[in-house]
C-alpha positions as CSV (number, residue, x, y, z in Angstrom):
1,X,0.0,0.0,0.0
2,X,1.0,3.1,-0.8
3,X,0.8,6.4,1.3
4,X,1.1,9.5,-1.1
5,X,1.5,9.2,-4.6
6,X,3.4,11.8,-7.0
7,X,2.6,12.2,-10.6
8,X,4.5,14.2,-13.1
9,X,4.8,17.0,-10.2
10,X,6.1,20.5,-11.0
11,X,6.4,23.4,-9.0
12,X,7.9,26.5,-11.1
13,X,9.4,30.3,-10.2
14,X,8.7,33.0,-12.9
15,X,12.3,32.1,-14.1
16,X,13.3,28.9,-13.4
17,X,11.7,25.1,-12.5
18,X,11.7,24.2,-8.8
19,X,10.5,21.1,-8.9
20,X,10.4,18.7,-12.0
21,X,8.9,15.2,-12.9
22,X,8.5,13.8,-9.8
23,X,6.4,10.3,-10.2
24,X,7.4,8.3,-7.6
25,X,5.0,6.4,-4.7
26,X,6.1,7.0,-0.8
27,X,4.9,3.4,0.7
28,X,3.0,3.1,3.8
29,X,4.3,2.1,7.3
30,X,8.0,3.2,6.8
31,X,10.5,5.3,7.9
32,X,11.3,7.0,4.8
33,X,14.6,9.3,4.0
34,X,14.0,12.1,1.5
35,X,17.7,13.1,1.3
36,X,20.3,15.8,-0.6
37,X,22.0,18.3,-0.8
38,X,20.9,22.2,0.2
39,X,18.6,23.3,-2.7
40,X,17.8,19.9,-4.5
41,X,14.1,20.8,-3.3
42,X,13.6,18.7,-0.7
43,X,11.6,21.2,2.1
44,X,9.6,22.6,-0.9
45,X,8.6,19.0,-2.0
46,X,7.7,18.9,2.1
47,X,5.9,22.3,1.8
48,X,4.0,20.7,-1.7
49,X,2.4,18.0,0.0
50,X,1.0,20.1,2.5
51,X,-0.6,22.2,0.5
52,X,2.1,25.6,1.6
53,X,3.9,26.2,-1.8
54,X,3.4,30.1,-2.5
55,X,1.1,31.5,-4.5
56,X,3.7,33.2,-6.8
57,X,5.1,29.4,-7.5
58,X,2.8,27.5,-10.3
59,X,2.4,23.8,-9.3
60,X,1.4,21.1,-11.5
61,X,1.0,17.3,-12.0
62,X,-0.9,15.5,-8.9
63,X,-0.3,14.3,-5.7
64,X,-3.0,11.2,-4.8
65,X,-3.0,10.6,-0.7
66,X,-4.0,7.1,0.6
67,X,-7.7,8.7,1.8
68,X,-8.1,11.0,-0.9
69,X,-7.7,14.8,-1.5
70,X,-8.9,16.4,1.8
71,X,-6.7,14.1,4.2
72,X,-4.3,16.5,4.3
73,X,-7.0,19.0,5.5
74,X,-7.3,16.6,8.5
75,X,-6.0,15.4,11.8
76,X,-3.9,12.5,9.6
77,X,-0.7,14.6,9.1
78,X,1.5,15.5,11.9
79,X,4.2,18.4,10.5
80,X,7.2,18.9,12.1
81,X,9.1,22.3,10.8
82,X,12.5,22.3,10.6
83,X,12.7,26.1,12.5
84,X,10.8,24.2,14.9
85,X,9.1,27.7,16.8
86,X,6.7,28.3,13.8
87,X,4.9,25.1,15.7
88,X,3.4,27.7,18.3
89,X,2.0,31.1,19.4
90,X,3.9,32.9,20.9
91,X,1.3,34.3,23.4
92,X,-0.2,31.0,24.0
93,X,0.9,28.4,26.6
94,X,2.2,24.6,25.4
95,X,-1.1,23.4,26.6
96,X,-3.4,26.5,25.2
97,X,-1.7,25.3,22.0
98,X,-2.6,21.9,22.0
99,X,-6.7,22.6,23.5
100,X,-6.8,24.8,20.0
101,X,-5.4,22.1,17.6
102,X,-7.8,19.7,19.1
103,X,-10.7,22.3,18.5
104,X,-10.0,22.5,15.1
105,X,-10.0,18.8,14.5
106,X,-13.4,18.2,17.0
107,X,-11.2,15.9,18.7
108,X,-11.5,16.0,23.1
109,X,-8.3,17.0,24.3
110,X,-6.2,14.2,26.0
111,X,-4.4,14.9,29.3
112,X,-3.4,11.4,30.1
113,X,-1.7,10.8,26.4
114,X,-0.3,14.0,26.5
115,X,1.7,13.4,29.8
116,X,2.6,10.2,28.7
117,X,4.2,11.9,25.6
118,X,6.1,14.5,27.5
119,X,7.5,11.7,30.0
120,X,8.8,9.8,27.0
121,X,10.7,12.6,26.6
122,X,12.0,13.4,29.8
123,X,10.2,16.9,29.7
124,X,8.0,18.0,32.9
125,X,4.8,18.4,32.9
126,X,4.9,21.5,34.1
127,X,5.7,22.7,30.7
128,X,2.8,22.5,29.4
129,X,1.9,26.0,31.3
130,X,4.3,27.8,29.8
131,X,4.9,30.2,26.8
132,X,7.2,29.0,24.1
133,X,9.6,31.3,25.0
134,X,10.1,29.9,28.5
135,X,11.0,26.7,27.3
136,X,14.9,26.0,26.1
137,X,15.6,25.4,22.4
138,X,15.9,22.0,22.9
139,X,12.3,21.7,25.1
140,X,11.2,23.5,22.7
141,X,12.0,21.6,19.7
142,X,11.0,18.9,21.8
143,X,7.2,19.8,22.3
144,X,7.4,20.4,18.5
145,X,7.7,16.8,17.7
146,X,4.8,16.2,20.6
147,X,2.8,18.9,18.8
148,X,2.7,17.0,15.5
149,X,2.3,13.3,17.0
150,X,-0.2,13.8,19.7
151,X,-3.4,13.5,17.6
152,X,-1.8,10.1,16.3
153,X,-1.5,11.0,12.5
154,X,-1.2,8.4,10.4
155,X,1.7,10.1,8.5
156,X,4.7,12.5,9.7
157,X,6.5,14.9,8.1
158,X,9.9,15.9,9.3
159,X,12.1,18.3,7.9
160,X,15.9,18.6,8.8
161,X,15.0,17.5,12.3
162,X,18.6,17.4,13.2
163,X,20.0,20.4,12.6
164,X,22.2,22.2,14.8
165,X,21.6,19.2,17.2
166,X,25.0,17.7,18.7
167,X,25.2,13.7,18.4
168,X,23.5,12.6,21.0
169,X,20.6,14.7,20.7
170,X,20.3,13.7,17.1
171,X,21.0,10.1,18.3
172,X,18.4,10.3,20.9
173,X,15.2,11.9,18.9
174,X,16.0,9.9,15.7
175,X,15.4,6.7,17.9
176,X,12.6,8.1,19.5
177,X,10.8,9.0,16.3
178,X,12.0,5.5,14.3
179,X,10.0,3.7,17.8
180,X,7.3,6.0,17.8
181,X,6.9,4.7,13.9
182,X,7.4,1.3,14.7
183,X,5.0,1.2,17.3
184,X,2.2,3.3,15.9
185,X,2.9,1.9,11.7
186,X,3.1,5.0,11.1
187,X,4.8,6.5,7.9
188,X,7.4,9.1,8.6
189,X,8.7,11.4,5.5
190,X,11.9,12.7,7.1
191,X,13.8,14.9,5.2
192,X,18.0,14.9,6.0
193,X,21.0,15.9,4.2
194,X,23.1,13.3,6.5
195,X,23.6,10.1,4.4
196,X,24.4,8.3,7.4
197,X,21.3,9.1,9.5
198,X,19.5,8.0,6.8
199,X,21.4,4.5,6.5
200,X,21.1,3.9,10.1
201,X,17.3,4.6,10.6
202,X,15.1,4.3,6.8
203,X,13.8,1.7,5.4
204,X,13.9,3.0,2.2
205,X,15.9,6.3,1.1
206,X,14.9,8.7,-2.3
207,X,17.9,10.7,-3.7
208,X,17.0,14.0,-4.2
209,X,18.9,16.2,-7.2
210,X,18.3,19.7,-8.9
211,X,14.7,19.2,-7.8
212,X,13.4,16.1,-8.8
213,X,14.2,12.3,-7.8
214,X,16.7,11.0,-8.9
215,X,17.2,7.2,-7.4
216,X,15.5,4.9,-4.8
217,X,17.0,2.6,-2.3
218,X,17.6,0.9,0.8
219,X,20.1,0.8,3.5
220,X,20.7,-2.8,2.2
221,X,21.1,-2.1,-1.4
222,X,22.4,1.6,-2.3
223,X,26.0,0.2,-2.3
224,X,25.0,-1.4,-5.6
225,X,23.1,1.5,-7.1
226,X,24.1,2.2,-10.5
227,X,23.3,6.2,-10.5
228,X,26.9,8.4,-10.2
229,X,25.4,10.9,-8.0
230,X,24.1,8.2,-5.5
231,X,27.0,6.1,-5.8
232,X,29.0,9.2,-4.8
233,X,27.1,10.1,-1.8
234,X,27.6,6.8,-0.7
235,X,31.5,6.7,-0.8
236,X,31.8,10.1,0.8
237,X,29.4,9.3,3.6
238,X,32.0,9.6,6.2
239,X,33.9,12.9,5.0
């Protein structure tokens, strides 16, 4: 089963193509890798399938999701930004946050679940009572990822998670999210430039390039992959 499907999708400047060709289908219950370099299109293609692309960008070809059109509209995608404070209002607490997401999807807010998500974490539940700006960056970025997994959506989307995050940080949220998916089945659309994140936690990884896909693979099998630009990602994975 697939999760989203992409047909023939563009997404176009004034000048240029952003976005070009992409037919490919993201498969259900993974951990999936989107992963390139800086500008091969990989947050727009993030920003495409929910529906943010400007209005000064023309977008064509289709994007099919496994419930149809409005899913996206719904409580079934959880969005984690990669500057990870556009997740909140800045004059509303943690918890005042959370009450109004579950308003706008008619869904009664869960206290219990909610705790249990902040312990998994290691955050107190204190928190919740505070303004964004209270919390510390890494709190912060924390109750982001709670933010966009505490109506259980069926699919996540993660973009540069990572960054600025020392190793063990990045070692310590990238398990958490791979065993949130496992547990829940899940699909996760994580977006990295780190080859070797991607190795460690995907099931399968797409190789992003000058704004289209370019190759698909696995942990398992992207040594053999016949693309040059893949094949070279791969042998510079540790410099």
């Amino acid at each position: 089963m697939n999760m989203i499907q992409l047909h023939h999708v563009t997404v176009t400047a004034p000048t240029k193509p952003l976005l070009h060709a992409i037919t490919v289908d993201f498969p259900a219950n993974q951990f999936i890798c989107l992963i390139g370099a800086s500008g091969s299109g990989k947050t727009l293609l993030l920003k495409h399938l929910l529906g943010l692309v400007p209005e000064t960008l023309s977008v064509g070809g289709t994007v099919t999701f496994a419930e149809g059109e409005d899913w996206v509209r719904g409580r079934e995608i959880g969005y984690i930004p990669q500057h990870y404070q556009q997740s909140f209002v800045p004059f509303l607490t943690i918890k005042e946050t959370m009450r109004d997401l579950c308003r706008a999807h008619h869904v009664a807010y869960d206290k219990e679940q909610t705790e249990s998500l902040l312990r998994s974490f290691r955050l107190d539940i204190d928190l919740l009572d505070r303004l964004p700006h209270q919390l510390s960056g890494g709190q912060l970025q924390r109750m982001a990822i709670i933010l966009a997994v505490f109506l259980k959506p069926r699919l996540i989307l993660a973009d540069e998670l990572t960054t600025a995050l020392d190793p063990v940080a990045t070692r310590q949220l990238l398990d958490w999210l791979r065993n949130y998916q496992q547990q829940t089945a899940a699909t996760v659309l994580f977006v990295t430039h780190e080859l070797t994140h991607a190795l460690h936690y995907a099931d399968t990884l797409y190789i992003m390039k000058e704004g289209t896909i370019i190759d698909a693979v696995t942990p398992e099998t992207i040594h053999a992959s016949r693309h040059p630009y893949t094949q070279a990602l791969y042998t510079n994975r540790h410099l």
